[in-house]
C-alpha positions in Angstrom: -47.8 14.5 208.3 -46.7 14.0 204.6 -47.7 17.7 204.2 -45.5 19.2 206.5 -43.0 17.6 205.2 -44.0 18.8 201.6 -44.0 22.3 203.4 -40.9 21.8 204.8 -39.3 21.3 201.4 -40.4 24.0 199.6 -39.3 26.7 202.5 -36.1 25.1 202.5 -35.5 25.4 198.8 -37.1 29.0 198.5 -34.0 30.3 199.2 -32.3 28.5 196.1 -35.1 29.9 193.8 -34.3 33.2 195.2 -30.2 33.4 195.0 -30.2 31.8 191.3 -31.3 35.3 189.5 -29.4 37.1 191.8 -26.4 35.3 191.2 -27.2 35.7 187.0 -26.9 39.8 188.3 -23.9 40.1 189.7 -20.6 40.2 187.2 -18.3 38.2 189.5 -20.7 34.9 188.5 -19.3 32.5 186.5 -23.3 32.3 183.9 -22.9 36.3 183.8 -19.6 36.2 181.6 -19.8 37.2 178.3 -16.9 33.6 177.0 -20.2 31.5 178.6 -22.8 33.2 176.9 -24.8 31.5 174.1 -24.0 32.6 170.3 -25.8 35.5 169.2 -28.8 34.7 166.6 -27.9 35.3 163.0 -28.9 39.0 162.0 -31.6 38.7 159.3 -30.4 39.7 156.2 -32.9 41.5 153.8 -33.9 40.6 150.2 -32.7 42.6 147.7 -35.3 44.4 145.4 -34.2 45.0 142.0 -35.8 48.4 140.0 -36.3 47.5 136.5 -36.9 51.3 134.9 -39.6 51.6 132.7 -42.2 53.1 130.8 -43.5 55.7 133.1 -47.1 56.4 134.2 -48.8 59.7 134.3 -51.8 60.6 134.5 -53.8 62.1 131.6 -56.7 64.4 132.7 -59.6 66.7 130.2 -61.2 68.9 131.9 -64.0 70.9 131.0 -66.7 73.3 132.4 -71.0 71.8 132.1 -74.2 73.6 133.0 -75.9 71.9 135.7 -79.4 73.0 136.1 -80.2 73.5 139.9 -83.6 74.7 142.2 -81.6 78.0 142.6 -80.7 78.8 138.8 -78.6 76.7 136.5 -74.9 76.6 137.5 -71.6 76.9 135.7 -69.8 74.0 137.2 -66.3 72.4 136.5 -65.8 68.6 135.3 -62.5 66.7 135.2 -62.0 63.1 134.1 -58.6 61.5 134.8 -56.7 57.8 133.4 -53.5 56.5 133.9 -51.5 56.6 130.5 -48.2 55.1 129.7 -45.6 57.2 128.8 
């Protein structure tokens, strides 16, 4: 017996659960205007990142041409070596 009157209960308050959003949709209701509404969250405000100029960087490069010796015949083949200088 206590479980139909458990069942009861909930049928007769589904209706409640169901009207509460619909009521938070429709203008006219008192939660959907805009003077009850909760404060907006701060906006984050962004750090600031301050640009020091320097000395620059480039990169230095020598470049050269080497004989490689292959199976097929020995080869004419171009070398480059590059670093980071500051300028």
């Amino acid at each position: 017996m206590p479980s139909k009157l458990i069942a009861a209960l909930i049928i007769a308050a589904l209706p409640l659960a169901v009207a509460a959003p619909a009521a938070a949709q429709n203008p006219a209701s008192p939660t959907a205007q805009p003077g009850f509404a909760s404060p907006p969250a701060p906006r984050h405000v962004r750090g600031r990142i301050t640009i020091h100029p320097g000395r620059l960087l480039y990169r230095r490069c020598v470049d050269w041409y080497e004989l490689q010796h292959r199976p097929s015949g020995t080869v004419l083949f171009p070398e480059m070596r590059c670093w980071w200088v500051r300028g």
